[in-house]
PLY file of the C-alpha trace (Angstrom):
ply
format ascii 1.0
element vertex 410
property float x
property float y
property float z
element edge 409
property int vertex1
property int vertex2
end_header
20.68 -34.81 31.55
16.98 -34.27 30.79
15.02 -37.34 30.46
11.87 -36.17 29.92
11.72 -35.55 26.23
12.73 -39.96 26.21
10.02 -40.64 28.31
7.33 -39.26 25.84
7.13 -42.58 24.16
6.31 -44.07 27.16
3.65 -42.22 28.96
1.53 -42.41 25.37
1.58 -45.78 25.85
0.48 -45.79 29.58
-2.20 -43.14 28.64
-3.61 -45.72 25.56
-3.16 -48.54 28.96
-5.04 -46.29 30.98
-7.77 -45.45 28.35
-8.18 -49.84 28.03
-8.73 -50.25 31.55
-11.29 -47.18 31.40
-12.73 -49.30 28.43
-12.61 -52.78 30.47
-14.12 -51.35 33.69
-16.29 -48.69 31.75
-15.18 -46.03 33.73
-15.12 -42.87 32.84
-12.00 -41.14 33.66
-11.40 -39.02 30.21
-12.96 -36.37 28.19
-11.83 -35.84 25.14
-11.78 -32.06 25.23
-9.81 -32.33 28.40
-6.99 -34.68 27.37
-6.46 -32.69 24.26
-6.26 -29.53 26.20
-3.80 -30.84 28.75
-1.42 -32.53 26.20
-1.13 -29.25 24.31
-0.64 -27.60 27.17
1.93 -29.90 28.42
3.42 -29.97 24.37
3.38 -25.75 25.20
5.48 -26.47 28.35
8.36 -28.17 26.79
8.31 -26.07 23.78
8.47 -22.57 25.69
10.83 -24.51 28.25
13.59 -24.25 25.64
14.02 -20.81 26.47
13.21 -19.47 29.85
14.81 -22.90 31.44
18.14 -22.45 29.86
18.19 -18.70 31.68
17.14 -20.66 34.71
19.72 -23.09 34.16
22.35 -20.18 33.63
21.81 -18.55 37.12
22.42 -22.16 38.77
25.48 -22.75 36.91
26.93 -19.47 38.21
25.79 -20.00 41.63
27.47 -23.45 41.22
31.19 -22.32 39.80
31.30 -19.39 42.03
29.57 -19.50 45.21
29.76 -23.28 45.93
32.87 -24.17 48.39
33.22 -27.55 46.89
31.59 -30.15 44.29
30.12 -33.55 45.77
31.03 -34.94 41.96
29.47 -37.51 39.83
30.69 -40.99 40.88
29.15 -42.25 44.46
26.03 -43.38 44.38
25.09 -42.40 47.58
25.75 -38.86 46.19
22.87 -39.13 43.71
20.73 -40.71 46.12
21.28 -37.60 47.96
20.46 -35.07 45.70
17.26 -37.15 44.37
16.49 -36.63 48.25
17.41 -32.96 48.76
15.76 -32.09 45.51
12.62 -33.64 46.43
12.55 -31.31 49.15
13.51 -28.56 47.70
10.33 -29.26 45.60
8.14 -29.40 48.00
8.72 -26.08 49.41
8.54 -24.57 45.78
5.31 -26.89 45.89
3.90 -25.62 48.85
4.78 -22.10 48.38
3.24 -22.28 44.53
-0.05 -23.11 46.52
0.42 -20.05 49.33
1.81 -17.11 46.96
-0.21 -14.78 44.55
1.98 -14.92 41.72
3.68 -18.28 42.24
-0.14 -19.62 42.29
-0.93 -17.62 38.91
2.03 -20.10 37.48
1.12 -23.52 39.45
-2.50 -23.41 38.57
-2.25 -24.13 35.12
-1.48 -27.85 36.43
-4.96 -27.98 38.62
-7.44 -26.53 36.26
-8.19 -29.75 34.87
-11.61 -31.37 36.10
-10.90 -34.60 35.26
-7.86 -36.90 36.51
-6.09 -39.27 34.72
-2.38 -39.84 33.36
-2.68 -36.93 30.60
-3.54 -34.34 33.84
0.22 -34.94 34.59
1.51 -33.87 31.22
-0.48 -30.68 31.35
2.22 -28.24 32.71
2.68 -24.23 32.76
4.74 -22.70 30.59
5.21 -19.62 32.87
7.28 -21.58 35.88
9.48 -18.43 36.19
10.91 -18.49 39.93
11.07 -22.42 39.81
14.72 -21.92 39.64
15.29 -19.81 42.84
13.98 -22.91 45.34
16.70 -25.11 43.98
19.75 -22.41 44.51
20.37 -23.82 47.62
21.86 -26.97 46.19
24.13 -25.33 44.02
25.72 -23.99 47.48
26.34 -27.60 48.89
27.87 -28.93 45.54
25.28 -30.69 43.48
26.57 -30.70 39.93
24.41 -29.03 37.35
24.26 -32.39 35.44
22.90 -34.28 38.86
20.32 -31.62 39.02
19.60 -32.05 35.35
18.70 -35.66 35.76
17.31 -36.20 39.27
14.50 -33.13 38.06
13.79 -35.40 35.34
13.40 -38.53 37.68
11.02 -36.81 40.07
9.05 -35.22 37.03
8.89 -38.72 35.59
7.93 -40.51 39.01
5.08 -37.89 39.58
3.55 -39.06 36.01
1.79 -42.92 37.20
0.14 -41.11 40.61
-2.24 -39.49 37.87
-4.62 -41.79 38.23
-7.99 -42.94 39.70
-7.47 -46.67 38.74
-5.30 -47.47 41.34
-6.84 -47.48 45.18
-4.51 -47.68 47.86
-0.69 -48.38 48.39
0.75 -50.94 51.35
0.32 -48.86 54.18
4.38 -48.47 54.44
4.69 -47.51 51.14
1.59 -44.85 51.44
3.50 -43.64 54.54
6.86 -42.82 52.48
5.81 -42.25 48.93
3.76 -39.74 47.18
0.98 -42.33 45.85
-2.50 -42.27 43.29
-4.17 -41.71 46.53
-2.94 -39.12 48.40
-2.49 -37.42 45.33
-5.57 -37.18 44.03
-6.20 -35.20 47.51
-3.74 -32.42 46.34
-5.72 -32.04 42.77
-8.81 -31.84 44.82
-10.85 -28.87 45.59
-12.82 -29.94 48.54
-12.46 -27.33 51.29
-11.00 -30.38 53.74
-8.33 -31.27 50.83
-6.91 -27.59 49.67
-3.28 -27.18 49.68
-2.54 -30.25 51.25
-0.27 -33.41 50.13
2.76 -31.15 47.91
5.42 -33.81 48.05
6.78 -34.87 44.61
8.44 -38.29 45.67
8.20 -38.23 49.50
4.70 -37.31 51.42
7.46 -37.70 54.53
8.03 -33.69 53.55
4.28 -33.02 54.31
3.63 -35.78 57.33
6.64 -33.69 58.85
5.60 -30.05 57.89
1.95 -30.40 58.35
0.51 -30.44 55.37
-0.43 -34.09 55.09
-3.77 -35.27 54.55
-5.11 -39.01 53.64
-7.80 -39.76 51.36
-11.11 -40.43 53.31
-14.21 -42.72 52.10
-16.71 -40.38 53.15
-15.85 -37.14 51.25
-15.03 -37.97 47.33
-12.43 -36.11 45.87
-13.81 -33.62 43.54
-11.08 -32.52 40.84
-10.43 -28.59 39.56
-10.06 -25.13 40.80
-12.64 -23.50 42.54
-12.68 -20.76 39.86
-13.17 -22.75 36.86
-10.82 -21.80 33.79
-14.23 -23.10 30.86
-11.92 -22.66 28.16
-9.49 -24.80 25.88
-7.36 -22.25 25.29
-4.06 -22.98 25.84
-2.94 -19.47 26.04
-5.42 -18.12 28.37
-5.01 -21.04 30.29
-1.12 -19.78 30.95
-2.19 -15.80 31.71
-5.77 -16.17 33.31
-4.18 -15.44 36.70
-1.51 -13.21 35.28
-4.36 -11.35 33.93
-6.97 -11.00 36.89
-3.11 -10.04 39.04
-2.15 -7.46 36.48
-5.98 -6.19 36.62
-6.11 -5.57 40.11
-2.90 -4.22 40.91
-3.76 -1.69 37.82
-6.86 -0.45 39.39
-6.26 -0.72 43.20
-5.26 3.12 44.43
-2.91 2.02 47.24
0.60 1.20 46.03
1.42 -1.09 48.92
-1.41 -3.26 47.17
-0.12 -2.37 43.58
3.39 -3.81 44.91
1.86 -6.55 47.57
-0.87 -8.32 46.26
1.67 -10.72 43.83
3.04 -11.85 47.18
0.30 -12.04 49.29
-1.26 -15.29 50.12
-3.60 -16.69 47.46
-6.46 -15.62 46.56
-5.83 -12.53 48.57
-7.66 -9.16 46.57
-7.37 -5.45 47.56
-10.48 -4.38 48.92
-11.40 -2.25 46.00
-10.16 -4.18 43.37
-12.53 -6.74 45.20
-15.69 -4.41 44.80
-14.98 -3.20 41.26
-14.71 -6.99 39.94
-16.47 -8.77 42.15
-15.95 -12.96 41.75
-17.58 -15.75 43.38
-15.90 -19.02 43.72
-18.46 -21.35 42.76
-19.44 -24.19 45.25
-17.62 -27.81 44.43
-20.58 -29.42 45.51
-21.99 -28.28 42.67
-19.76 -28.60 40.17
-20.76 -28.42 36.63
-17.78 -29.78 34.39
-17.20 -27.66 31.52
-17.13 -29.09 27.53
-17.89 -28.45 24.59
-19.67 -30.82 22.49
-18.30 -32.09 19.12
-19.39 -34.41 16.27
-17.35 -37.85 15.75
-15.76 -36.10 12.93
-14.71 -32.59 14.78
-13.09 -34.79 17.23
-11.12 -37.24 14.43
-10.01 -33.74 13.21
-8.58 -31.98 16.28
-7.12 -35.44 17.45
-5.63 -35.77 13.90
-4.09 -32.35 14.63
-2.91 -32.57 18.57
-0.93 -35.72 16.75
0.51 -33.74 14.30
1.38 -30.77 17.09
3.00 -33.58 18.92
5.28 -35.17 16.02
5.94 -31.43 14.95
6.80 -30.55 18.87
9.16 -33.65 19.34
11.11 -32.69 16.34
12.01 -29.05 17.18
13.03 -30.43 21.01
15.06 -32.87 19.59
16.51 -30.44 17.07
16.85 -26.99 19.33
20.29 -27.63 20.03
21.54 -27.11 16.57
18.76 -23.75 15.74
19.93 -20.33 16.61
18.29 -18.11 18.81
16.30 -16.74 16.18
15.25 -20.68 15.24
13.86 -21.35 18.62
11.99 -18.29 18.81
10.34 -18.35 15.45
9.79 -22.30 16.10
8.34 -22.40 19.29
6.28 -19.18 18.43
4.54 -21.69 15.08
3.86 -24.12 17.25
2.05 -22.28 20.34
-0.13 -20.48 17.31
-0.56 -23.82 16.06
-1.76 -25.14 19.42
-4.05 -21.51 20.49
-5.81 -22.32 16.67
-6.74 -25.74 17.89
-7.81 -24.35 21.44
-9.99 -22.29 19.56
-11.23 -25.37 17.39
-12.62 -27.23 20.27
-14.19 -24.28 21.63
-15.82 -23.54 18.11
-14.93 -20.04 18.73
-16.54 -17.39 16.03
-13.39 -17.43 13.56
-12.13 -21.29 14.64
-12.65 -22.00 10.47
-10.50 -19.23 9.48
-7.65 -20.15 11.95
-7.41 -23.19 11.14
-7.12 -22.52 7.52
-4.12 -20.03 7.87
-2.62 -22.88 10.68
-2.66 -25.41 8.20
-1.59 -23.43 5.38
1.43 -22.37 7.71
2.55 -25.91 8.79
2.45 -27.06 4.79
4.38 -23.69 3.64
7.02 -24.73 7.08
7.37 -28.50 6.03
7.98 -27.32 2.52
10.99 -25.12 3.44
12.45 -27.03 6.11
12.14 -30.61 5.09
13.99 -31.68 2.34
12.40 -32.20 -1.15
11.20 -35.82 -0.77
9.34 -35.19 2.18
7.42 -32.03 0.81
4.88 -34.36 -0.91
4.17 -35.45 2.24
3.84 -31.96 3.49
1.07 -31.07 0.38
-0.33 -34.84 1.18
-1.33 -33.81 4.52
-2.87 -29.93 3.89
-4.85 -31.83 1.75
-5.86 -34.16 4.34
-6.13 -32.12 7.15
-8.80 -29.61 4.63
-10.89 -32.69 4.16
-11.39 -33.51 7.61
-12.00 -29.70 8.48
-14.62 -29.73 5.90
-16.08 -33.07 6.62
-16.58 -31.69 10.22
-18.26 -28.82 9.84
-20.58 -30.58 7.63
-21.53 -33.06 9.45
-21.89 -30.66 12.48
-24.40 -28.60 9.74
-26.40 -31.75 8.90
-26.34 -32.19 13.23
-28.05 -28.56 13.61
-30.13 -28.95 10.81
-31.84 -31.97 12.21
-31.98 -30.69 16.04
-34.30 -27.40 14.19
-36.46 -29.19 12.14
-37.14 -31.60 15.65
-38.04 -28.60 17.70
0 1
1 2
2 3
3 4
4 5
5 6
6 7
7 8
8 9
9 10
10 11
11 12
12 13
13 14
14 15
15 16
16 17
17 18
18 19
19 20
20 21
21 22
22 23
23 24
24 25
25 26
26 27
27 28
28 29
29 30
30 31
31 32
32 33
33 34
34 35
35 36
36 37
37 38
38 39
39 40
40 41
41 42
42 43
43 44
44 45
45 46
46 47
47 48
48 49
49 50
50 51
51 52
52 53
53 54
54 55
55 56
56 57
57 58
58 59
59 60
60 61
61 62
62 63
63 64
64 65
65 66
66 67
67 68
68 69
69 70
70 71
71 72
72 73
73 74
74 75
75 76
76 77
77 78
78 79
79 80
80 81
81 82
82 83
83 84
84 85
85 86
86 87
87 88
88 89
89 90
90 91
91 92
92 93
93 94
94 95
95 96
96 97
97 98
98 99
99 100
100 101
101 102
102 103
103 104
104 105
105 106
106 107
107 108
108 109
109 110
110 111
111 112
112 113
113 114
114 115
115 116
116 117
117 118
118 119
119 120
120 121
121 122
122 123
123 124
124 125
125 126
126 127
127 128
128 129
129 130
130 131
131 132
132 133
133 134
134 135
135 136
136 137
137 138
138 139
139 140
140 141
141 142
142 143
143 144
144 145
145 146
146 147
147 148
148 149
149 150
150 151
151 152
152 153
153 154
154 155
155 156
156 157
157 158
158 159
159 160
160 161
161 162
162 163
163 164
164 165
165 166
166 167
167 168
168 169
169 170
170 171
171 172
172 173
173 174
174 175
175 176
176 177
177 178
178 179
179 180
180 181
181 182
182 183
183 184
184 185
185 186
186 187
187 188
188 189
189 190
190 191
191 192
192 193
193 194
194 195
195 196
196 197
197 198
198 199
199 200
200 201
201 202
202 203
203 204
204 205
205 206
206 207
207 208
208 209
209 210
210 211
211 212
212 213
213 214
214 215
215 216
216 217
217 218
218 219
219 220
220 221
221 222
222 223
223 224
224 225
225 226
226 227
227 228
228 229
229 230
230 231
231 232
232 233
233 234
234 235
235 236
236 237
237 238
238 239
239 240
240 241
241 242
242 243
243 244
244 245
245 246
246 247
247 248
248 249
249 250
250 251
251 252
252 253
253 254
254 255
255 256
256 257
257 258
258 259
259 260
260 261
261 262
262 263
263 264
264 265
265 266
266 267
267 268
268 269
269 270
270 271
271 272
272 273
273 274
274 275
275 276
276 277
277 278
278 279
279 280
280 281
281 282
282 283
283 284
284 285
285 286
286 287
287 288
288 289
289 290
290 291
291 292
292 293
293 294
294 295
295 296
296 297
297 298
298 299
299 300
300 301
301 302
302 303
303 304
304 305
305 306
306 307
307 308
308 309
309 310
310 311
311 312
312 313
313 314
314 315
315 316
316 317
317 318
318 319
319 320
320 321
321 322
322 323
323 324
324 325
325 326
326 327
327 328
328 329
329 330
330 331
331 332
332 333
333 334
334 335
335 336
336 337
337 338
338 339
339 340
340 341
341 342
342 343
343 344
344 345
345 346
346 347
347 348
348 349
349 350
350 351
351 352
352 353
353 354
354 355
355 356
356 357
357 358
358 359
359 360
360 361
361 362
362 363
363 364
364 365
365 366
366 367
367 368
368 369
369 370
370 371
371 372
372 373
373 374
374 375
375 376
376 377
377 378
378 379
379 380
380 381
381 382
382 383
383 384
384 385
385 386
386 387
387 388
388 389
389 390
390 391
391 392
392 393
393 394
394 395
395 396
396 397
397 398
398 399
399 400
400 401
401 402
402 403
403 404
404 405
405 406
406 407
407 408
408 409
C-alpha cells in the first residue's frame, strides 16, 4: 500500500522543526520563494501521479500474473526485507540512469533545480516520471507481489525525506558506509564539477561504493546546490517541460534523423551539432552562482502562503477521495488544481497578468467548493473568496506604497 499520502502530516511538522532550528542557529537554509515552489511542485506530483502511476502500476501487474514463475507471498519477513533490498537497487540504476540519459534527465531534473536544500527540496518531485516503471519489471519476474512493491516504494520514498538537510553533519562512520545519509547526499544535489552524478543510492550508498559512483563529502570544496542551467522561474509547469522543451526543440530543427531519433537517448547534456549552433547555451559557472528570487512584500508572501495552504488541504482531499471519482473526476480535478498551482507560480514571479489569474483561480475554487461541498460548508467556501480578495488586494497595495517610496528616494 502507498504510504506516502499518511506521511504528509509528518514531514510538515519536520519542515516547521527544521525551520526552528534554522531560527535557533540563524541559519539560513530556506527561501520562501523556493519552499513554496517545491511543495507545489511536489503537491503537482501526487496529484498527476493518480493517473500515469496507475498505467504504470497496470503493466507490473501483468508482468506479475503472467510472466512471473512463482509468487514469494506476503508472510516472511525476510521476504520483505528482500524486496526493500532489491528495490533499492533497482532504484539506483533508474537513479543513475535518470542522471546519464537525455530524456530520463528531462524527467529527474525537476528534483535538482532547487538552489537551496532543506527538507521541502525532498517533496519537490516531477510529475513526468514516465519510464520509472520499466526499472522495477524485473521484480515482477522473481515474484514480488504488487502490494510489497506498493509499500516498500513508499518506505524508500519516505526514508529519502530526513537526508534533505544541511543541519545534520556527519553519520558514525559505519552507518555513513551503509546508508544513504544528509551528507553524502547533499553531494548528489550538488553541482560542483567533482560532485556531478555521483552518490544515486536511495537507502544503500553500498549500490554506488560497489558500482563506482560513490563520492564523500570533502571540507575543502562546499557543496553548491542546483543545476548548472538554472530553471529562474516558479513556475511549476515549466519547471516539468523545460527539458522536454529544449529536447523537442532540437530534435525539431536538427536535419539528421539519427539525431532527431538519438539525442533523447544520448547521454546528458549531449546536443546535435547544429541544434548546438542555432541555440547556443552556456552553462553558467557554479562558482558564481547567483541564486534566483523574486522579491515580495510581507503581505505578497502571507498571501501566496495563505494559498500553497489552501492548494495543499484542496490536494489532500482529492488523493484521499480519487478512489471513489470517475475517470472524468480525476481528470477535471487534478487539471483545477495544477491551474490553481501554475496561477500561484505566476504570483510569485509577479508575472504581467499574475492579478488577473489569480482572480479567475479564486473565483474557480469558490464556484468548486460551492458545488462539491455540501450546503453547510459553502459559507465557508464564500468566507474564504472573500478572504483570499483581501489579502490579494492588501498586497498589491502595499507593494504600490513600496514602489512609490523607492521613486520619490531616487
Amino acid at each position: 500500500m502507498s504510504l506516502i499520502i499518511y506521511a504528509i502530516p509528518v514531514f510538515f511538522a519536520l519542515i516547521f522543526l527544521e525551520l526552528w532550528f534554522d531560527h535557533k542557529r540563524r541559519n539560513v537554509t530556506y527561501s520562501f520563494n523556493d519552499a513554496i515552489n517545491s511543495l507545489n511542485l511536489g503537491v503537482m506530483s501526487q496529484v498527476t501521479g493518480i493517473a500515469y502511476k496507475t498505467v504504470q502500476f497496470s503493466f507490473y501487474l501483468l508482468v506479475f500474473q503472467y510472466l512471473a514463475p512463482l509468487s514469494l507471498g506476503v508472510d516472511s519477513p525476510w521476504m520483505w526485507l528482500f524486496a526493500f533490498v532489491a528495490y533499492d537497487f533497482c532504484y539506483y540504476w533508474y537513479h543513475r540512469m535518470s542522471h546519464e540519459i537525455n530524456v530520463l534527465w528531462a524527467s529527474h531534473l525537476v528534483h535538482h533545480q532547487s538552489e537551496e536544500y532543506n527538507l521541502t527540496t525532498a517533496l519537490r518531485q516531477t510529475s513526468g516520471s514516465f519510464f520509472a516503471f520499466v526499472f522495477y519489471l524485473p521484480l515482477a519476474l522473481i515474484g514480488i507481489e504488487p502490494y510489497v512493491l506498493l509499500t516498500v516504494a513508499s518506505l524508500n520514498l519516505i526514508y529519502q525525506f530526513w537526508v534533505h538537510t544541511r543541519h545534520i553533519d556527519r553519520m558514525p562512520r559505519w552507518y555513513e558506509a551503509l546508508f544513504v545519509t544528509p551528507s553524502n547526499h547533499r553531494v548528489h544535489h550538488a553541482q560542483n564539477p567533482i560532485y556531478i552524478n555521483k552518490n544515486h543510492g536511495g537507502v544503500f550508498i553500498i549500490w554506488d561504493r560497489l558500482f563506482g559512483t560513490f563520492q564523500a563529502e570533502l571540507r575543502e570544496e562546499p557543496v553548491i546546490f542546483g543545476v548548472t542551467k538554472p530553471l529562474a522561474s516558479w513556475n511549476p509547469l515549466w519547471a516539468n517541460i523545460e527539458m522536454y522543451w529544449s529536447l523537442t526543440r532540437d530534435a525539431w530543427c536538427t536535419r539528421r534523423w539519427q539525431d532527431k531519433l538519438g539525442i533523447w537517448f544520448r547521454p546528458t547534456g549531449w546536443r546535435p551539432v547544429d541544434a548546438r549552433q542555432r541555440f547556443p547555451s552556456k552553462a553558467k559557472d557554479p562558482y558564481q552562482q547567483v541564486k534566483f528570487d523574486t522579491p515580495l512584500t510581507g503581505r505578497q508572501k502571507a498571501y501566496a502562503f495563505f494559498q500553497h495552504l489552501t492548494l495543499v488541504a484542496i490536494a489532500l482531499y482529492f488523493l484521499l477521495t480519487s478512489a471513489s471519482l470517475s475517470t472524468v473526476g480525476i481528470f477535471t480535478g487534478s487539471g483545477i488544481i495544477i491551474f490553481c498551482l501554475f496561477c500561484l507560480g505566476c504570483y510569485q514571479e509577479q508575472s504581467r497578468h499574475y492579478v488577473w489569474l489569480e482572480a479567475v483561480k479564486n473565483v474557480l475554487l469558490a464556484v468548486t467548493a460551492v458545488w462539491v461541498l455540501p450546503f453547510a460548508s459553502q459559507v465557508y467556501a464564500l468566507l474564504w473568496l472573500l478572504l483570499a480578495s483581501t489579502l490579494l488586494l492588501r498586497g498589491m497595495q502595499q507593494r504600490q506604497a513600496q514602489c512609490a517610496g523607492t521613486t520619490q528616494h531616487e
